[in-house]
MMTF fields as JSON, N, C-alpha, C and O atoms, coordinates in Angstrom:
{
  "mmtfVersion": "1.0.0",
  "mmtfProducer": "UNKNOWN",
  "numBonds": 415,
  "numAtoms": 416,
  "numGroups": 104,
  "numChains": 1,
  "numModels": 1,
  "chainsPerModel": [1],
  "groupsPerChain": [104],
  "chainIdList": ["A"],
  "bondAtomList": [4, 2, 8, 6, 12, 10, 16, 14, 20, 18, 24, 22, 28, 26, 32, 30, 36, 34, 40, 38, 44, 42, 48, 46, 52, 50, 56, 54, 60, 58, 64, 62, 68, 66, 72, 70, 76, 74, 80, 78, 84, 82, 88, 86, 92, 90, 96, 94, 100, 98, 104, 102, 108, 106, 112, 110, 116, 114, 120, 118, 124, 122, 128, 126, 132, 130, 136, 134, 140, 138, 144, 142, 148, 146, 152, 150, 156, 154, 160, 158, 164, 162, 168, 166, 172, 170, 176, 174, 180, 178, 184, 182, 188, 186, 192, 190, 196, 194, 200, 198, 204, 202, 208, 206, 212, 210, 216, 214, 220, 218, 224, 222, 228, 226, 232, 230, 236, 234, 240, 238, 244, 242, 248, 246, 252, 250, 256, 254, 260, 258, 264, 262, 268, 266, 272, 270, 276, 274, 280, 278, 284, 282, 288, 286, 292, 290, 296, 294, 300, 298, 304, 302, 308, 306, 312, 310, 316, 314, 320, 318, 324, 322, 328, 326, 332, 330, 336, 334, 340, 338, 344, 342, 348, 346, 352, 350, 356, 354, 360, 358, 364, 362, 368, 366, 372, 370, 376, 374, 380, 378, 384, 382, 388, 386, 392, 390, 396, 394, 400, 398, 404, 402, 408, 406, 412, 410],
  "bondOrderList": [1, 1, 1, 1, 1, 1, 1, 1, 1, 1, 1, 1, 1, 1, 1, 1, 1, 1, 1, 1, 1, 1, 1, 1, 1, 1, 1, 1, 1, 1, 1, 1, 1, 1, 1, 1, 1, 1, 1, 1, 1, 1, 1, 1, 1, 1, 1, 1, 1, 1, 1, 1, 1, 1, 1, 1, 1, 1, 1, 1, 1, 1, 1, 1, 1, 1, 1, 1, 1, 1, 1, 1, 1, 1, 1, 1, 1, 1, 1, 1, 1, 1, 1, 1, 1, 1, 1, 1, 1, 1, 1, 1, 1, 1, 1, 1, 1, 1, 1, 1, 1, 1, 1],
  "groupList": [{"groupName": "UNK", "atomNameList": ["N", "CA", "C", "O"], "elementList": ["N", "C", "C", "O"], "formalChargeList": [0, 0, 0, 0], "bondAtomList": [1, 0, 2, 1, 3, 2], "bondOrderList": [1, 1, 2], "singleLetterCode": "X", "chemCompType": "L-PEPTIDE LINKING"}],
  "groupTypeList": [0, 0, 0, 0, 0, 0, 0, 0, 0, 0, 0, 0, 0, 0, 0, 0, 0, 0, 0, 0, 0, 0, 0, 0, 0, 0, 0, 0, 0, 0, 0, 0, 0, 0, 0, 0, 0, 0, 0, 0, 0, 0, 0, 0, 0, 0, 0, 0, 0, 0, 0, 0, 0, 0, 0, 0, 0, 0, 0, 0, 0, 0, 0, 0, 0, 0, 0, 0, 0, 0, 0, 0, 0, 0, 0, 0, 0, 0, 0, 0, 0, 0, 0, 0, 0, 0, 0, 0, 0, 0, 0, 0, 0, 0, 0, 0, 0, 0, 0, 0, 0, 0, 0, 0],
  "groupIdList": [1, 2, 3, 4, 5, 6, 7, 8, 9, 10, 11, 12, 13, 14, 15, 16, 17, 18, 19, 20, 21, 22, 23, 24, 25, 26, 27, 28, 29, 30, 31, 32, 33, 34, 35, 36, 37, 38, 39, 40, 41, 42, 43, 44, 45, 46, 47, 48, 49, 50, 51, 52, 53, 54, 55, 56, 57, 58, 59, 60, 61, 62, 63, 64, 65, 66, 67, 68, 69, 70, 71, 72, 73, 74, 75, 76, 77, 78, 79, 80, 81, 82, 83, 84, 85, 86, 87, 88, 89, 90, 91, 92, 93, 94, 95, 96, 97, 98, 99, 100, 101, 102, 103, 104],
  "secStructList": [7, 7, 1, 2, 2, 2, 2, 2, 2, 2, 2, 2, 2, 2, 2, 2, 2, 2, 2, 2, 2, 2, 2, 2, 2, 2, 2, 6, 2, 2, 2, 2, 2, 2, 2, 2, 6, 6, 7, 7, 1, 1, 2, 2, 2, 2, 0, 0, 0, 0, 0, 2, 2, 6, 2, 2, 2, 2, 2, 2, 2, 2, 2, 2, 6, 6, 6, 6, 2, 2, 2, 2, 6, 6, 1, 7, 2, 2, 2, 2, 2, 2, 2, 2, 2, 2, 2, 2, 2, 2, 2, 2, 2, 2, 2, 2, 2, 2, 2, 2, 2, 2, 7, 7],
  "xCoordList": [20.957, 20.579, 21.122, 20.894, 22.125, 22.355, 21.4, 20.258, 21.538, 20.882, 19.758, 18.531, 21.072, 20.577, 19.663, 18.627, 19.736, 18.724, 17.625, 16.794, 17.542, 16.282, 15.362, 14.147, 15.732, 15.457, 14.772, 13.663, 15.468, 14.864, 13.655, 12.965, 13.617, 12.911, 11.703, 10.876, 11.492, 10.686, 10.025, 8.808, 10.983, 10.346, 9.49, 8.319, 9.87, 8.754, 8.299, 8.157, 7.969, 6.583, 6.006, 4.945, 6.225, 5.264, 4.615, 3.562, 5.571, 4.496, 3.882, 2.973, 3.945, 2.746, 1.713, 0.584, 2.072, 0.773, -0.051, -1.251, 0.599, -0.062, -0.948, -2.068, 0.067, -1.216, -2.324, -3.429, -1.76, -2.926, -4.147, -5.271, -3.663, -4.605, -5.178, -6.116, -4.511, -5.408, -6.658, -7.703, -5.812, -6.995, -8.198, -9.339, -7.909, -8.696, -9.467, -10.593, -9.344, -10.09, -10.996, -11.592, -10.998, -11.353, -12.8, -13.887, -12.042, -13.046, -13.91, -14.946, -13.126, -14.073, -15.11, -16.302, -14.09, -14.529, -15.337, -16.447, -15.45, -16.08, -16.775, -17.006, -17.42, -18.749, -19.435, -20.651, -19.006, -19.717, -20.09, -21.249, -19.546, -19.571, -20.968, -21.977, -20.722, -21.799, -23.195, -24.135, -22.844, -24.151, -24.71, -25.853, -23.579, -25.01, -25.414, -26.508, -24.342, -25.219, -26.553, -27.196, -26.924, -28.176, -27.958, -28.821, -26.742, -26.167, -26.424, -26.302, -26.907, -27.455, -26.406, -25.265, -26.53, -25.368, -24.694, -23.701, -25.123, -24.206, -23.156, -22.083, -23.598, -22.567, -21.491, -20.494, -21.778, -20.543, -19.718, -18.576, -20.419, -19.537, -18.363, -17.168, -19.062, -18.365, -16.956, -15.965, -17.176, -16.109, -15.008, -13.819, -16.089, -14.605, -14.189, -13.005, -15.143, -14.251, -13.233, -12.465, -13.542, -12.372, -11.021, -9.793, -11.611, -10.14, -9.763, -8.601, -10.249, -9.363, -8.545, -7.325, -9.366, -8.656, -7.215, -6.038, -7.734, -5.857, -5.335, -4.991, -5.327, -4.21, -2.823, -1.819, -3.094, -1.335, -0.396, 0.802, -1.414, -1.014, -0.988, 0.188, -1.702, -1.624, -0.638, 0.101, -0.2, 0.79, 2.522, 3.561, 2.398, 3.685, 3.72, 4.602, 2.216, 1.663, 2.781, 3.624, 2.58, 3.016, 4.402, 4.832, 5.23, 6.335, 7.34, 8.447, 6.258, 6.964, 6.862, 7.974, 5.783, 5.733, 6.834, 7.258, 7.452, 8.834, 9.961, 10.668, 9.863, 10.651, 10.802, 11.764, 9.125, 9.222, 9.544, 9.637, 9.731, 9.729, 10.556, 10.298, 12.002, 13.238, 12.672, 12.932, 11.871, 11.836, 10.268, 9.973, 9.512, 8.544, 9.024, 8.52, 9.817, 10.427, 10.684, 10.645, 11.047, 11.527, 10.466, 10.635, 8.773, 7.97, 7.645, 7.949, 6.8, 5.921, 4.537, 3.481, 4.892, 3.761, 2.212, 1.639, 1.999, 0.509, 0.602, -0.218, 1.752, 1.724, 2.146, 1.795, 2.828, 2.966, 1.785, 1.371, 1.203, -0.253, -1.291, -2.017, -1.04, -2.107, -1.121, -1.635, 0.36, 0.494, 0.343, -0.025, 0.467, 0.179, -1.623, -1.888, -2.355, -3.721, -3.892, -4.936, -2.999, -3.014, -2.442, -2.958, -1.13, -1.115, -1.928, -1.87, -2.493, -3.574, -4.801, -5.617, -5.018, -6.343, -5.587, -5.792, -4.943, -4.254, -3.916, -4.108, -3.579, -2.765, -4.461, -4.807, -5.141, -6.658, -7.106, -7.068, -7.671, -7.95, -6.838, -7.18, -5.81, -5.036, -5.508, -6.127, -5.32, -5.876, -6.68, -6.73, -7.717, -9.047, -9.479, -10.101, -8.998, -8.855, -8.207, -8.817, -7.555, -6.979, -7.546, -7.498, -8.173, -8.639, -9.779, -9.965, -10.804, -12.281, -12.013, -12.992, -10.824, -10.471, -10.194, -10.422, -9.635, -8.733, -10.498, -10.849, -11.53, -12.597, -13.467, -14.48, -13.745, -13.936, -14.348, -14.502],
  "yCoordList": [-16.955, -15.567, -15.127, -15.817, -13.544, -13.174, -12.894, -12.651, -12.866, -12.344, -11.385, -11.387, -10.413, -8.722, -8.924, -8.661, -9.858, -9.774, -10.785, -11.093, -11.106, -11.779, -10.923, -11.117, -10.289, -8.724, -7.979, -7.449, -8.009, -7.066, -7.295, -6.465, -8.636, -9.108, -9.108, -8.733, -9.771, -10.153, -8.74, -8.556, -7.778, -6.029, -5.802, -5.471, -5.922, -5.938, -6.815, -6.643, -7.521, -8.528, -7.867, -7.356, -7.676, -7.209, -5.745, -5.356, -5.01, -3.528, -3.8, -2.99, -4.973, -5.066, -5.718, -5.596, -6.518, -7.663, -5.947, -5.88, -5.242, -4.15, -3.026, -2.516, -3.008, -1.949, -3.099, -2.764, -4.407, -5.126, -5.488, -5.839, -5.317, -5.375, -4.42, -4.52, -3.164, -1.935, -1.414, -0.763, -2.154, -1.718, -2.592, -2.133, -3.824, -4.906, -4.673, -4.811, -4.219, -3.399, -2.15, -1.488, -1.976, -0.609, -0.689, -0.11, -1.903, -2.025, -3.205, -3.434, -4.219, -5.344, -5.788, -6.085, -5.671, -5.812, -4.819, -5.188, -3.761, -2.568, -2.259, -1.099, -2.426, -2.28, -3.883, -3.945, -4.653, -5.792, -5.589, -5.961, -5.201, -5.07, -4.035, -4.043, -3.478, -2.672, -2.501, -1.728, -3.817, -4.405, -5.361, -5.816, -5.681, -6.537, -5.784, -5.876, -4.83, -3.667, -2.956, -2.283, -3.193, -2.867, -1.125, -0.622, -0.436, 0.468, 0.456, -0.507, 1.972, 1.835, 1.653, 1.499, 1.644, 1.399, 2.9, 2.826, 4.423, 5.002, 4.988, 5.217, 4.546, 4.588, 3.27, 2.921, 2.943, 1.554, 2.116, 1.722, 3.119, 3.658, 4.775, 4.859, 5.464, 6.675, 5.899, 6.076, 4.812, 3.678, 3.333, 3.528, 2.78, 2.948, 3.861, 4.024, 4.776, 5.929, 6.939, 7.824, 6.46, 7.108, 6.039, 6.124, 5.44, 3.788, 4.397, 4.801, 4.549, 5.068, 6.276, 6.354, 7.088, 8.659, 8.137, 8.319, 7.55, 7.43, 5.927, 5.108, 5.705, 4.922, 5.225, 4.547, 6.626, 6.908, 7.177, 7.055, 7.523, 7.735, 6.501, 6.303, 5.23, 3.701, 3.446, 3.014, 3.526, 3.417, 3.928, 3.38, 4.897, 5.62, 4.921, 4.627, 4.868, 3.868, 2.788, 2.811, 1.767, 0.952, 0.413, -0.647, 1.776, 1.475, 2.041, 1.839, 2.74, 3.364, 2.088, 1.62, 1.104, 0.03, -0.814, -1.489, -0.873, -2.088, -1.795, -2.643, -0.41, 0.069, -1.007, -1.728, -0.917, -1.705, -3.218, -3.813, -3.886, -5.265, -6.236, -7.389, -5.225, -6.061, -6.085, -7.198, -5.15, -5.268, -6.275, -6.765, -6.424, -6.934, -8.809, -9.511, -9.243, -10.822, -11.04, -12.233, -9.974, -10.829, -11.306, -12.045, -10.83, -11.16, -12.837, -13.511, -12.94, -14.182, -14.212, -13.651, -15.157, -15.411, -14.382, -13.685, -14.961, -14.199, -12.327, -11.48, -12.164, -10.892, -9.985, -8.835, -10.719, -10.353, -10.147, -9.18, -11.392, -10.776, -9.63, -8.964, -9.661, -8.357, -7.053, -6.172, -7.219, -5.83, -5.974, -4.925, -6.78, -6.776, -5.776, -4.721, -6.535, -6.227, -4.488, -3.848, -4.094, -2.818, -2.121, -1.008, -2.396, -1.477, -1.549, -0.574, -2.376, -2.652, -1.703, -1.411, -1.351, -0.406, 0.776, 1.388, 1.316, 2.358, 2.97, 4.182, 2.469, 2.923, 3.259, 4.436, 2.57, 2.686, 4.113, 5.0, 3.883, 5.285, 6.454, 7.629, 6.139, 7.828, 7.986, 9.012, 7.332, 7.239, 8.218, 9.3, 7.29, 7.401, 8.675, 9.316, 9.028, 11.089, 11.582, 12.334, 11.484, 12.239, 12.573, 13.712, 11.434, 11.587, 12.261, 13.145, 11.936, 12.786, 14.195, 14.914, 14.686, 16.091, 17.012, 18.213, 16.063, 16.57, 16.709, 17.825, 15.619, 15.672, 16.408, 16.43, 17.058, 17.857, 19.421, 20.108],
  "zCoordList": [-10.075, -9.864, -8.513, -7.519, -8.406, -7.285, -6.088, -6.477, -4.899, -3.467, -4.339, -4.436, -5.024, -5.096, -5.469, -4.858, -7.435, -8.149, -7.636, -8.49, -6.934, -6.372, -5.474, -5.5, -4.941, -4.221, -5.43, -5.369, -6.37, -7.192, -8.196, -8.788, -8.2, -8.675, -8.6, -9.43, -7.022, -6.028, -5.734, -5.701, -5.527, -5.166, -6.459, -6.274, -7.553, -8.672, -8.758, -9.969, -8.642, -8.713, -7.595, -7.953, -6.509, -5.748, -5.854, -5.349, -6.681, -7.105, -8.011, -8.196, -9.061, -9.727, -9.338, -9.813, -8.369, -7.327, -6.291, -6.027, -6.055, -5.523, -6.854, -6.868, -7.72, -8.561, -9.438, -9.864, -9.564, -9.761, -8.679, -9.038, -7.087, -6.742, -6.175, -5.384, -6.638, -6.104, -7.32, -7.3, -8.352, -9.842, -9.385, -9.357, -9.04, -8.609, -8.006, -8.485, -6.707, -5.793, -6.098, -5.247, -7.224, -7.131, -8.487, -8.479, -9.792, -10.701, -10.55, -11.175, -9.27, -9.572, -8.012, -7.931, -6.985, -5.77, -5.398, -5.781, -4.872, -4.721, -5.608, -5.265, -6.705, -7.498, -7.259, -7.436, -7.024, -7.019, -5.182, -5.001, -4.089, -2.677, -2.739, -2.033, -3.462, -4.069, -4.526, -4.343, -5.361, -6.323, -5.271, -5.303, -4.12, -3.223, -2.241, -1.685, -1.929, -1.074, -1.432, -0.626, -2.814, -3.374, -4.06, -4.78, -3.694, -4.624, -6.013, -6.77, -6.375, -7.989, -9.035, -8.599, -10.031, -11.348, -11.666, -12.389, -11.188, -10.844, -10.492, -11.049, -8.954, -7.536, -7.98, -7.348, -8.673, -9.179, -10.424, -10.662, -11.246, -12.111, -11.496, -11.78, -10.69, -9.782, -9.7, -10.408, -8.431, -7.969, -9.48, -9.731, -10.166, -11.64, -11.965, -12.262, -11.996, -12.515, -11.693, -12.072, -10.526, -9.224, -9.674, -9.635, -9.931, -9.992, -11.183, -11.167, -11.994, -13.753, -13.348, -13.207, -13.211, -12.697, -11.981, -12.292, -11.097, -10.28, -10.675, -9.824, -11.94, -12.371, -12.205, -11.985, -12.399, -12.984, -11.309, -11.054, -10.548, -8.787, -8.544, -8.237, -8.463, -8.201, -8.534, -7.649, -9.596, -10.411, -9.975, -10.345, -9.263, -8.561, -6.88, -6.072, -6.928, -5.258, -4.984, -4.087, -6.034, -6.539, -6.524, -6.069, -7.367, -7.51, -5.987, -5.488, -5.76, -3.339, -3.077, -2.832, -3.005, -2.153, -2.368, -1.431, -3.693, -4.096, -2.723, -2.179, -2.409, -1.242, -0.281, -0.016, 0.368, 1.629, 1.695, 2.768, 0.324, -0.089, 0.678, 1.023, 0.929, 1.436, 2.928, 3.386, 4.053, 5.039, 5.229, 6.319, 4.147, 4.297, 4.43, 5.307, 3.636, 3.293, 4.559, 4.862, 5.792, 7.204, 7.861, 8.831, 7.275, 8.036, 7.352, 6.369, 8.657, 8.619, 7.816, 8.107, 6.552, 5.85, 5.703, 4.865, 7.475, 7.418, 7.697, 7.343, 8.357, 8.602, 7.119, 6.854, 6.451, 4.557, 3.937, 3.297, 4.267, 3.796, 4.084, 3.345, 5.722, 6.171, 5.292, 4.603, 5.534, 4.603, 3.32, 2.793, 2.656, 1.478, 1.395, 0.818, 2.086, 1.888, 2.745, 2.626, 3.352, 4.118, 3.196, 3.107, 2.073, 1.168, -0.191, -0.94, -0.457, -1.4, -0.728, -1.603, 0.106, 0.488, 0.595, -0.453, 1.196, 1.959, 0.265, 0.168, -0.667, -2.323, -2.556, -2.462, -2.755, -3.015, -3.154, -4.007, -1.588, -0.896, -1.103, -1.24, -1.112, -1.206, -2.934, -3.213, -3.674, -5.534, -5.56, -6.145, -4.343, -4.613, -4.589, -5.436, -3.311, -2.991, -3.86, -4.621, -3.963, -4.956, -6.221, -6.687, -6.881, -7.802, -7.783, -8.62, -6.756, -6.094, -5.715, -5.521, -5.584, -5.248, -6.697, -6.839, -7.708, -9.361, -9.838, -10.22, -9.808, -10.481, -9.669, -10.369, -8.592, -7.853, -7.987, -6.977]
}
């Protein structure tokens, strides 16, 4: 496999490791962060249902982040990860508004 296509590869796998873990974030972590915060079974549906609403924005989230992929590989391991996990929240929250503003 060429340089390129390893680049390209790697850039998609990582927009789907981001809209999988922004769905992640949104239907499984955060209603359960929730359920021990002592939050009622509302306030955990709201949270899914903000996460459903902006699938299709996660989803475009997602495929911007393949962008940053080639400049992300120069970092070091752990600093991949904090962005990884900075665009996994940051895709979240913009969804998330967005979607709380459309249902609004």
């Amino acid at each position: 496999m060429s340089s390129r296509a390893t680049i390209l590869a790697g850039a998609i796998v990582y927009g789907l490791f981001v809209f999988l873990g922004a769905a992640g974030l949104g239907f499984a972590v955060l209603p359960a962060v929730g359920r021990a915060a002592g939050i009622d079974n509302e306030a955990e549906a709201a949270l899914s249902l903000l996460t459903l609403k902006a699938v299709p924005l996660l989803m475009g989230l997602s495929a911007a982040a393949t962008l940053s992929y080639e400049s992300l590989a120069r970092f070091s391991l752990p600093r991949r990860a904090a962005a990884y996990a900075a665009t996994i929240l940051l895709a979240w929250l913009t969804g998330a508004a967005v979607a709380a503003a459309l249902l609004g």
